[in-house]
C-alpha positions in Angstrom: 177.7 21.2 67.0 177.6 17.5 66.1 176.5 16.8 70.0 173.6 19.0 69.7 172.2 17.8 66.5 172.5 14.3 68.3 170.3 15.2 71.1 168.0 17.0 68.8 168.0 13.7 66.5 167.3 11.6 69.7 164.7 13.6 72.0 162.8 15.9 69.6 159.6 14.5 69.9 159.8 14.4 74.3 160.6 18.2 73.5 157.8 18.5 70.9 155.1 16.6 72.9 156.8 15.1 75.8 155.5 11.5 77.1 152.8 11.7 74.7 150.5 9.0 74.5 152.2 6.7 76.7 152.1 9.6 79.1 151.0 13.4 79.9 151.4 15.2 77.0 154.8 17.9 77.2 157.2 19.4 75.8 156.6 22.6 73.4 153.0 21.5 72.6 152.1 22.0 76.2 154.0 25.2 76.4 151.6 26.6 73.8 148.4 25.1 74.8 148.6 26.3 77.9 149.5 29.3 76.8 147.1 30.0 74.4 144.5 28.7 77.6 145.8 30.9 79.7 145.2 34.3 77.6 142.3 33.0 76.2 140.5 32.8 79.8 142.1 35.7 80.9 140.9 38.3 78.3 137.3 38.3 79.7 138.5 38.5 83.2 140.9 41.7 82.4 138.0 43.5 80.6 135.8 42.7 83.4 138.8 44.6 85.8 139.3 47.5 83.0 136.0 48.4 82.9 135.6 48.2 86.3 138.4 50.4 87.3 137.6 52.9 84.9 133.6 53.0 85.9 132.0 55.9 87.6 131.2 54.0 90.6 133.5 54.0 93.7 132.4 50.5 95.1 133.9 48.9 91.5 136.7 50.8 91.0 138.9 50.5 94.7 138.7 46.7 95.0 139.2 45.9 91.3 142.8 48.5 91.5 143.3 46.7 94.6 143.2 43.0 92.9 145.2 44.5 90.1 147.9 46.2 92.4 148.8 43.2 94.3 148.4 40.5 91.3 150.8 43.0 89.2 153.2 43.9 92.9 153.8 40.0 93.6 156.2 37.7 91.6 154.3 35.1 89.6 156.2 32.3 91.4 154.4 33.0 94.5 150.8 33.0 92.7 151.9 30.1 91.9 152.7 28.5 95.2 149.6 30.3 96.4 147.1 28.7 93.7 148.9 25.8 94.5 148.0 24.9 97.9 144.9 27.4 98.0 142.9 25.5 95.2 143.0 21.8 96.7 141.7 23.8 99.9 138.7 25.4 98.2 137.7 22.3 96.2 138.4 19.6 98.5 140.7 17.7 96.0 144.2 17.6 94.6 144.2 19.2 90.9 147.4 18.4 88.6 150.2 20.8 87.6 148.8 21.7 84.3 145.1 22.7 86.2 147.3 24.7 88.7 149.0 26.7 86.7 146.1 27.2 83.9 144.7 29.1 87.4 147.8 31.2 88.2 147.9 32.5 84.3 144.1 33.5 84.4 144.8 35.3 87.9 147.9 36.7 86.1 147.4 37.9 82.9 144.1 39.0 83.5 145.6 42.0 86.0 148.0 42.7 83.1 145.7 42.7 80.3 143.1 44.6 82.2 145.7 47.5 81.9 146.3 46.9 78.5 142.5 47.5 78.1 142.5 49.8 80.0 144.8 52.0 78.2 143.0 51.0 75.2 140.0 52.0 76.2 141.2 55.4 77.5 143.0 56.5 74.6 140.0 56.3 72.4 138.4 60.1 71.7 135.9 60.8 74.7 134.1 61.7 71.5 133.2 58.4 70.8 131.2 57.7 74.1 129.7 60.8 74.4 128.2 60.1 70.5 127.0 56.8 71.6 125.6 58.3 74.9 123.7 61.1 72.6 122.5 58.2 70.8 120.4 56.9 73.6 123.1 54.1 74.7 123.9 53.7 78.4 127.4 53.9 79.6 127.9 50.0 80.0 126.1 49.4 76.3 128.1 52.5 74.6 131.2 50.7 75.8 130.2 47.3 74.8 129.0 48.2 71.1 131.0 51.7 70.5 134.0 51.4 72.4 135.2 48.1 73.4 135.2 47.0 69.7 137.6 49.5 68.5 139.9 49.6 71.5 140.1 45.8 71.6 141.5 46.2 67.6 144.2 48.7 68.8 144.8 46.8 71.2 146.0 43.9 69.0 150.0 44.2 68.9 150.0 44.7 72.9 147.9 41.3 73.2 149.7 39.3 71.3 153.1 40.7 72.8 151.5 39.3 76.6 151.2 36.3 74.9 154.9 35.9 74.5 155.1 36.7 77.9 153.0 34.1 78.6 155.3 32.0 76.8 158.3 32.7 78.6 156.1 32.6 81.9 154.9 29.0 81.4 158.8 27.9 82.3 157.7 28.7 85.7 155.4 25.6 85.4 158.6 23.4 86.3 158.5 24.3 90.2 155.2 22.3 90.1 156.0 19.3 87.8 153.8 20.9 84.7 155.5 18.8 81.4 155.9 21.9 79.4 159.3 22.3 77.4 161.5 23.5 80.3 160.2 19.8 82.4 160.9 18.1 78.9 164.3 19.4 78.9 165.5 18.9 82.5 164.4 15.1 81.9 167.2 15.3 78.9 169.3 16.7 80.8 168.9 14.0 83.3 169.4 11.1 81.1 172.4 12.7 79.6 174.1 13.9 82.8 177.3 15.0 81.1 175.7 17.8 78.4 173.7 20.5 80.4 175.1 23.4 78.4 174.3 21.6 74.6 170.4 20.8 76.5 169.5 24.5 77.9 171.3 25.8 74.9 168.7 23.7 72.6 166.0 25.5 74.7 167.0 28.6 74.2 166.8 28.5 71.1 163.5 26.8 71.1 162.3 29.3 73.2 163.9 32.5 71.0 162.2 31.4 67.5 158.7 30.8 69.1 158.8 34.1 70.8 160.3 36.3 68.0 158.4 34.5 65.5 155.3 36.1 67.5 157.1 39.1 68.4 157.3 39.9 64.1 153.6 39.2 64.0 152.7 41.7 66.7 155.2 44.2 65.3 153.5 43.7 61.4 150.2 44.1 62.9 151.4 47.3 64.7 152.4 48.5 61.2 149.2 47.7 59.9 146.8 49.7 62.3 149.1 52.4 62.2 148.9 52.8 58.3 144.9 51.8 58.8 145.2 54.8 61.1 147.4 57.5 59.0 144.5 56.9 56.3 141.5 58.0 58.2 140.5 61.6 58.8 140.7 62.9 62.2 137.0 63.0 62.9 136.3 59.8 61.4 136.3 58.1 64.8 133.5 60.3 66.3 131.5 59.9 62.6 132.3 55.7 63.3 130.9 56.0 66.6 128.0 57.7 65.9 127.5 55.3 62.8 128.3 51.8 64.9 125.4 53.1 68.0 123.1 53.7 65.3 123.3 50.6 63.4 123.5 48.5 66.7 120.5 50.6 68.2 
């Protein structure tokens, strides 16, 4: 117990920031940002792919399933390798670690939350289009002011749930010299030599409260829609859409 408080005492801030400023900044810090990067510049992307996979026109649907299907079918250790050597290709340049893997999450993610929108989207009454279509809307504007707006607050608990994924994904980051907090604590590990157990166990734990910290937050604003929910009557959503179309209109 003593030996891990030690190393705590003595590396928390290379864990908290890594090098930071006399180098790349690490450790948990970078762990988050790129996280929070990564989900960020996906979202757009995914409901670009869910609305296109659930469109009524052929030539949108097949290759956006397709990009999903083999995104979601690979391991994200081999998007990784791919970015890795495709992107200096494409560009012409060498991009760092951190740029390489921002890519991979935004390839990544954006498959998996374009089925998370998806669903979203889909399990919405068809009510609520066909009221915004009455209305005078056209498919893609009743799903950008009717539908997209509701789904995307169901949808809440699931996104923030991908973005503990996203968490636990970033350790990937290592194979390609990204400083986040699994880098941070091999380079302990490294000075130490003699306490790998007390420096993966510290990480663990690192890792366990950020994730379950967020994992409560999706879970109480689960609990919140659904009581939200249980409180409205079962034709409000059609009323709601019908309302929403005719304010926007």
């Amino acid at each position: 117990m003593l030996d891990l408080i030690d190393i705590v005492r003595d590396n928390w801030l290379l864990l908290l920031i890594g090098q930071y400023p006399n180098g790349p900044m690490g450790g948990i810090v970078c762990t988050l940002i790129l996280s929070v990067l990564g989900i960020v510049l996906a979202f757009p992307l995914s409901i670009v792919l869910a609305l296109a996979r659930i469109s009524p026109w052929r030539v949108l649907r097949w290759p956006s399933a397709a990009l999903v299907y083999v995104v979601r079918g690979v391991p994200l250790l081999m998007v990784i390798l791919w970015v890795y050597f495709l992107v200096p290709l494409v560009i012409g340049r060498n991009v760092s670690g951190f740029t390489t893997m921002l890519c991979t999450l935004v390839i990544y993610e954006g498959a998996y939350l374009s089925e998370v929108v998806r669903a979203g989207i889909q399990s919405l009454p068809k009510g609520q289009i066909e009221a915004a279509r009455a209305l005078g809307h056209s498919y893609l504007g009743a799903m950008w002011r009717v539908i997209l707006p509701q789904a995307l607050y169901n949808m809440l608990p699931s996104l923030l749930n991908q973005f503990v994924s996203t968490v636990k994904e970033t350790t990937l980051g290592y194979v390609i010299n990204v400083q986040e907090l699994t880098f941070a604590a091999n380079q302990i590990n490294n000075q130490l030599l003699t306490k790998p157990f007390h420096v993966f166990f510290i990480l663990a734990v690192t890792y366990y409260v950020v994730c379950y910290t967020l994992t409560q937050l999706a879970h109480g604003l689960e609990r919140r829609i659904r009581r939200k929910r249980a409180g409205r009557p079962a034709d409000a959503p059609v009323e709601l859409a019908a309302k929403t179309a005719a304010i926007q209109s």
